[in-house]
MDTraj code that builds the backbone (N, CA, C; nanometers):
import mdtraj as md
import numpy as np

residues = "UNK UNK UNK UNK UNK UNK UNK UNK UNK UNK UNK UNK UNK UNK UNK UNK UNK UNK UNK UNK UNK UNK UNK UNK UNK UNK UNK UNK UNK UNK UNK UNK UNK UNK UNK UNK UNK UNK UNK UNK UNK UNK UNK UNK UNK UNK UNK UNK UNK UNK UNK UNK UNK UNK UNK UNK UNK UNK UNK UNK UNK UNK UNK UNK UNK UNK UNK UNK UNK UNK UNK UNK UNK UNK UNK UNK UNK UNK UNK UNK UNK UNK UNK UNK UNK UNK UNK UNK UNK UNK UNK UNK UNK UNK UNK UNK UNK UNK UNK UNK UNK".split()
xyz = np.array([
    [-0.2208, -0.0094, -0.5527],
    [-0.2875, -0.1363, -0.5324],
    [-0.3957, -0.1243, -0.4267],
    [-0.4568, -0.2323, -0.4299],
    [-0.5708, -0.2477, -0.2839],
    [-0.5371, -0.1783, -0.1525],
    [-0.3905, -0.2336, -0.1387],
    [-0.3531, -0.2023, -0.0024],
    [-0.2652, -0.0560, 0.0055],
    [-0.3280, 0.0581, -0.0936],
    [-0.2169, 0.1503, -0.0915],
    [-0.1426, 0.1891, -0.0978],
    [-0.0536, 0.0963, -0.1552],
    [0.0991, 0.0871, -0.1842],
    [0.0941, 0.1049, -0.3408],
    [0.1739, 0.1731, -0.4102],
    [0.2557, 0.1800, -0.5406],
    [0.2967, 0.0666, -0.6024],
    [0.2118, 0.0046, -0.6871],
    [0.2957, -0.1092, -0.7390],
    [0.3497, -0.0925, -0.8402],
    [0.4996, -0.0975, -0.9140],
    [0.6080, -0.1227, -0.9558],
    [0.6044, -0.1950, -1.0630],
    [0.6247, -0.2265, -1.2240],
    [0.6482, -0.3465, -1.2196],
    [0.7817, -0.4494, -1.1995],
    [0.8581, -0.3959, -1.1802],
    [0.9892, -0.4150, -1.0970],
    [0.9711, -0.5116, -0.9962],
    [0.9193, -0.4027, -0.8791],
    [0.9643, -0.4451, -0.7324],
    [0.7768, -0.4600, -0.6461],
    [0.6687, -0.4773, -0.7677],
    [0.6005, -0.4405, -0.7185],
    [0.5453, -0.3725, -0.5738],
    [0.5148, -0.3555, -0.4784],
    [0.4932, -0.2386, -0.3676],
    [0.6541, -0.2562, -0.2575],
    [0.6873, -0.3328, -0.2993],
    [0.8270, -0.3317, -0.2218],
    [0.9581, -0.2515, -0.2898],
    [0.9527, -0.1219, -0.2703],
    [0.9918, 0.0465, -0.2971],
    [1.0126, 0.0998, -0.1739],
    [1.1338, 0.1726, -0.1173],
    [1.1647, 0.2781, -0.0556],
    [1.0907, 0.4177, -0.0924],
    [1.0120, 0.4935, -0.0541],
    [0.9976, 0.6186, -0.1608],
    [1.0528, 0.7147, -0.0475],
    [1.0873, 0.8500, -0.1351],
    [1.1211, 0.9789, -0.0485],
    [1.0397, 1.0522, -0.1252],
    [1.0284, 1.1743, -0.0237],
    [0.9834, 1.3053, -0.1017],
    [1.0599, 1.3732, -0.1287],
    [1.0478, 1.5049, -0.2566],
    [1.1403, 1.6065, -0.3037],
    [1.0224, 1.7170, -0.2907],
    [1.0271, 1.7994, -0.2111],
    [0.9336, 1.9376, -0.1753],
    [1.0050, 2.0913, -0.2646],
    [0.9306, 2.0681, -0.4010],
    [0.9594, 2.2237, -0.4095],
    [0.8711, 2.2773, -0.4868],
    [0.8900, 2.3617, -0.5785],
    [0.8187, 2.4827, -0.5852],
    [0.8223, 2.4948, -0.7140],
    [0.9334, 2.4165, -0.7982],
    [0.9493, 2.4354, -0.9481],
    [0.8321, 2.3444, -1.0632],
    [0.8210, 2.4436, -1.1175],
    [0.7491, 2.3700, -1.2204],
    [0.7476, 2.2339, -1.2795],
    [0.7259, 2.1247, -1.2104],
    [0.7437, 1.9839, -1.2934],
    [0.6326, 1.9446, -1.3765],
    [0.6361, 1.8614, -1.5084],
    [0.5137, 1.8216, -1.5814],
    [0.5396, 1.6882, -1.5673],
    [0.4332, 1.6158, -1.5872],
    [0.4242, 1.4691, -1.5220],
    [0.4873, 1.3960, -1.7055],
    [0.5814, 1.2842, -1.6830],
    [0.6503, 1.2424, -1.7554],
    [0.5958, 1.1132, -1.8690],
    [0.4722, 1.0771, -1.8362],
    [0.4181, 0.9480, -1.8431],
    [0.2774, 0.9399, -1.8080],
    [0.1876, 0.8440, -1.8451],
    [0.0637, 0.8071, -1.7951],
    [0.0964, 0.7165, -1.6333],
    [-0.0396, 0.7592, -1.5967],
    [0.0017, 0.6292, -1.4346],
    [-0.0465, 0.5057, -1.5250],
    [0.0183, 0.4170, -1.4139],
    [0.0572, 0.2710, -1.4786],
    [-0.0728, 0.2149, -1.4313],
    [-0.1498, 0.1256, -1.5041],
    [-0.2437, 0.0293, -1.4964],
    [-0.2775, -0.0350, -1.3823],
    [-0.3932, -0.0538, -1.3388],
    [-0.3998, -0.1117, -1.2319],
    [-0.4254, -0.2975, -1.1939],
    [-0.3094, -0.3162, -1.1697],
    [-0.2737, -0.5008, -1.2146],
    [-0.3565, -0.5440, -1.1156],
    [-0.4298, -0.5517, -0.9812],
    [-0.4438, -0.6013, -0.8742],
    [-0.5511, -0.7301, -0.9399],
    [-0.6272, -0.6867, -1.0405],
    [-0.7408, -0.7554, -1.0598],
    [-0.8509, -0.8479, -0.9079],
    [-0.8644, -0.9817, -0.9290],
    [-0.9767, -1.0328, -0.8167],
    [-0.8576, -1.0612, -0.7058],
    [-0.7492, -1.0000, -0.7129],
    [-0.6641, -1.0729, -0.6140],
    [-0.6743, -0.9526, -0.4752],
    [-0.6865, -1.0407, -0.3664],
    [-0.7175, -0.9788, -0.2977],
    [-0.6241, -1.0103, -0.1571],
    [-0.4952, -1.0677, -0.2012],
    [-0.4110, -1.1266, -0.1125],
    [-0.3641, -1.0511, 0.0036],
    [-0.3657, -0.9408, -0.0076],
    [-0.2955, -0.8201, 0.1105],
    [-0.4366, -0.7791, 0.1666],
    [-0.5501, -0.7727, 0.1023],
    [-0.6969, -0.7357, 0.1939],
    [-0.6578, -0.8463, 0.2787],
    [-0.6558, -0.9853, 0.2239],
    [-0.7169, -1.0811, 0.3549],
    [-0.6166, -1.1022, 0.4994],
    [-0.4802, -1.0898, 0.4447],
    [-0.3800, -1.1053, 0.5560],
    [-0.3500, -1.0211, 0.6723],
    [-0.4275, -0.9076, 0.5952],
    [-0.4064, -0.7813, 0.7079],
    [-0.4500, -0.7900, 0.8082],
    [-0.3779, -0.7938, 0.9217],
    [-0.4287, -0.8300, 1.0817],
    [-0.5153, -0.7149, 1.1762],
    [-0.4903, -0.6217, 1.0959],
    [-0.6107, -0.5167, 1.1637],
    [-0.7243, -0.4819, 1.0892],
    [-0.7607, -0.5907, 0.9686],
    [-0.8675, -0.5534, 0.8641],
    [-0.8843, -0.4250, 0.8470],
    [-0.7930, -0.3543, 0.7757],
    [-0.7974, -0.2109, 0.7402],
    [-0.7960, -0.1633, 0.6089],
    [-0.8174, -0.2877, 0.5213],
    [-0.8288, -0.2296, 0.3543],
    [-0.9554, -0.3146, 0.3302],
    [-1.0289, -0.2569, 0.2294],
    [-1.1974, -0.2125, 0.1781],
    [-1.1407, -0.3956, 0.0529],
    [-1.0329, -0.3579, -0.0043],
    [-1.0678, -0.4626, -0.1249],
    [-1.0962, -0.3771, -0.2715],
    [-1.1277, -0.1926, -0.2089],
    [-1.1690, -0.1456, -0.3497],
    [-1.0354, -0.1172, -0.4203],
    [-1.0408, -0.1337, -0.5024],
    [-0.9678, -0.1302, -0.6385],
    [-0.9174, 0.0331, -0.6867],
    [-0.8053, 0.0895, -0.6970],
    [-0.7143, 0.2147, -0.7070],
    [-0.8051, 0.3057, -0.8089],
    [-0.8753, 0.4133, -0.7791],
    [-0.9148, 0.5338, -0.8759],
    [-0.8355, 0.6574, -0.7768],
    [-0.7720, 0.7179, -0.9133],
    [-0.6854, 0.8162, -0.8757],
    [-0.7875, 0.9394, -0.8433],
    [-0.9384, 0.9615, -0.8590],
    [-1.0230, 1.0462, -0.7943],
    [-1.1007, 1.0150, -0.6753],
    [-1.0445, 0.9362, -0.6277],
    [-1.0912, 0.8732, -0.4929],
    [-1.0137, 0.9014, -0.3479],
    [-1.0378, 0.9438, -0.2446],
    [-0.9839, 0.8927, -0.1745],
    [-0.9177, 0.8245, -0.0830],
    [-0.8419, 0.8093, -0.0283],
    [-0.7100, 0.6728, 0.0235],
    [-0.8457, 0.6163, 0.1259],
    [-0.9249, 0.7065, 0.1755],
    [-1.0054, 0.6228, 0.2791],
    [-1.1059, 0.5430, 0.2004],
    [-1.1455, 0.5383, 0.0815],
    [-1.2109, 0.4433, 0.0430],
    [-1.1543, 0.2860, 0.0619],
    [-1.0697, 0.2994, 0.0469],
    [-0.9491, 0.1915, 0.0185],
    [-0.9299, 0.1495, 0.1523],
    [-0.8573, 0.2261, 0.2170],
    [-0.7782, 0.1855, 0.3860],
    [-0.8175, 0.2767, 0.5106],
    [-0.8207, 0.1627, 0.6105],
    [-0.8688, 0.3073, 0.7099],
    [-0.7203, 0.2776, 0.7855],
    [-0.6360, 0.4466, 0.7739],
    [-0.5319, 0.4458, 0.8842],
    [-0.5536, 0.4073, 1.0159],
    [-0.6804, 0.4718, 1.0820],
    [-0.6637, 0.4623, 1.2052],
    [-0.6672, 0.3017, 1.2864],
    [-0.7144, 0.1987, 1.2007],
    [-0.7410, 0.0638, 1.2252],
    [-0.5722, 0.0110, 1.2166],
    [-0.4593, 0.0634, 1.1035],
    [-0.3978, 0.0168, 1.1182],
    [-0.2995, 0.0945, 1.1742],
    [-0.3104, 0.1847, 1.2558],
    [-0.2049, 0.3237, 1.3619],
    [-0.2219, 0.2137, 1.5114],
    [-0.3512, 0.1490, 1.5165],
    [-0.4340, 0.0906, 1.6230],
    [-0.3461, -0.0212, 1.6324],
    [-0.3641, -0.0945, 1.5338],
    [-0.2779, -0.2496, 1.5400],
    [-0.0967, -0.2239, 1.5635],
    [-0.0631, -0.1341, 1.5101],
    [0.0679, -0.1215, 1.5547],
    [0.0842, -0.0691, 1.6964],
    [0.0312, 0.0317, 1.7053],
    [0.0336, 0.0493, 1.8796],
    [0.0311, -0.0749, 1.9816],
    [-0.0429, -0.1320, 1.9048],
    [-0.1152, -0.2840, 1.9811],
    [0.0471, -0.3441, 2.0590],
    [0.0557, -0.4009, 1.8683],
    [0.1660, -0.4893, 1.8707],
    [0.3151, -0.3959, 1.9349],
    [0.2970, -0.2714, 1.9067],
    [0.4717, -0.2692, 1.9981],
    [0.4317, -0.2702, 2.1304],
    [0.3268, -0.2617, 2.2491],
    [0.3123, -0.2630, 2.3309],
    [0.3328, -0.4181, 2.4014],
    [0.2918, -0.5396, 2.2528],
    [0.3249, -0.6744, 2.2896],
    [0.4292, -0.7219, 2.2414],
    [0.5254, -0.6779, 2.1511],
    [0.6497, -0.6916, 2.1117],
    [0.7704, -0.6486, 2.1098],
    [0.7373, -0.5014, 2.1509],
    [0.8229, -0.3458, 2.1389],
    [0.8724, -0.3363, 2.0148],
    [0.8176, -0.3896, 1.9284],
    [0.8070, -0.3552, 1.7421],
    [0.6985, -0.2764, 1.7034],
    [0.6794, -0.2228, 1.6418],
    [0.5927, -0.1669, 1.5857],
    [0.6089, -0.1456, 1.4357],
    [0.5960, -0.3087, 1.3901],
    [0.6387, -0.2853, 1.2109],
    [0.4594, -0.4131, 1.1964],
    [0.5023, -0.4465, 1.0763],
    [0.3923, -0.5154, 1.0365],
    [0.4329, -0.5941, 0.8744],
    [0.4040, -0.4973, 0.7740],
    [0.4437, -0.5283, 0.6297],
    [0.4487, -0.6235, 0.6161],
    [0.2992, -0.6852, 0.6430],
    [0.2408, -0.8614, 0.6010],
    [0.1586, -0.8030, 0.4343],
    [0.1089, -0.6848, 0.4281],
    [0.0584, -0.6788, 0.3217],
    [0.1669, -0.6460, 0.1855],
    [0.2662, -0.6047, 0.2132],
    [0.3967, -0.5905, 0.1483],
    [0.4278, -0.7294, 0.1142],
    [0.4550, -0.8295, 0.1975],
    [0.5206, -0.9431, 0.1733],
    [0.4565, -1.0068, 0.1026],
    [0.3229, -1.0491, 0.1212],
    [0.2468, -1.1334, 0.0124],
    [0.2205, -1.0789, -0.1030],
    [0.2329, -0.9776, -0.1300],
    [0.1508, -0.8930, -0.2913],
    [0.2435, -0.9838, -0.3638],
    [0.1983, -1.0679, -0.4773],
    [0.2342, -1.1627, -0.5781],
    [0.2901, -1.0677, -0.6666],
    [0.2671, -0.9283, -0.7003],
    [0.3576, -0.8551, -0.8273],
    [0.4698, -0.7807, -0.7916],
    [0.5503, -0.8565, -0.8702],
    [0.6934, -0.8132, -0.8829],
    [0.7684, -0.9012, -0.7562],
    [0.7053, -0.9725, -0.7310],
    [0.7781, -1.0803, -0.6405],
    [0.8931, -1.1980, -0.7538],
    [0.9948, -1.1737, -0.6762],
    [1.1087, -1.2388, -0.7759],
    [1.0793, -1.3901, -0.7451],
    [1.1078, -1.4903, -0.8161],
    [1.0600, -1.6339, -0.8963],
    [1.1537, -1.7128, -0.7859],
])
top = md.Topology()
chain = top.add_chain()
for i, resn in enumerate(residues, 1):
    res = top.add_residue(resn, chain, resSeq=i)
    for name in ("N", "CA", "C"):
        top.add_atom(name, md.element.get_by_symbol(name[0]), res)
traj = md.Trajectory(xyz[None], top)
């Protein structure tokens, strides 16, 4: 999606992921899934350290077109220094897909 996250159609970007690091031959199982975000731009606007572009997911692109980490490494530092949290996942909470009814 906009905001870098994996959307689901399940759980849209609200997913645990892990990595599996190896070495064996895997072939990819499926096409990547469509990109639903369309004019919605709900996780660009909420983001409190304005750190996503609004551009739209091409898998030959990269993540910095989209998001700049260091704007949002910045805002969390911020905030655990004024909260002693250092979470955020306002752009998680609002994404409208796969949000249960």
């Amino acid at each position: 999606g906009k905001s870098c996250w994996r959307i689901t159609p399940q759980a849209g970007p609200r997913v645990r992921w892990a990595s599996v690091l190896t070495d064996a031959p895997i072939r990819p199982t499926g096409q990547p899934l469509p990109e639903k975000c369309g004019s919605c731009c709900e996780c660009v606007d909420i983001c409190p350290a304005d750190a996503f572009t609004g551009q739209p997911f091409h898998e030959d692109e990269p993540r910095s077109v989209r998001y700049d980490a260091r704007k949002c490494q910045e805002y969390h530092v911020d905030a655990e220094a004024k909260t002693g949290h250092r979470v955020c996942g306002l752009c998680v909470y609002v994404c409208p897909y796969g949000r249960k009814a």
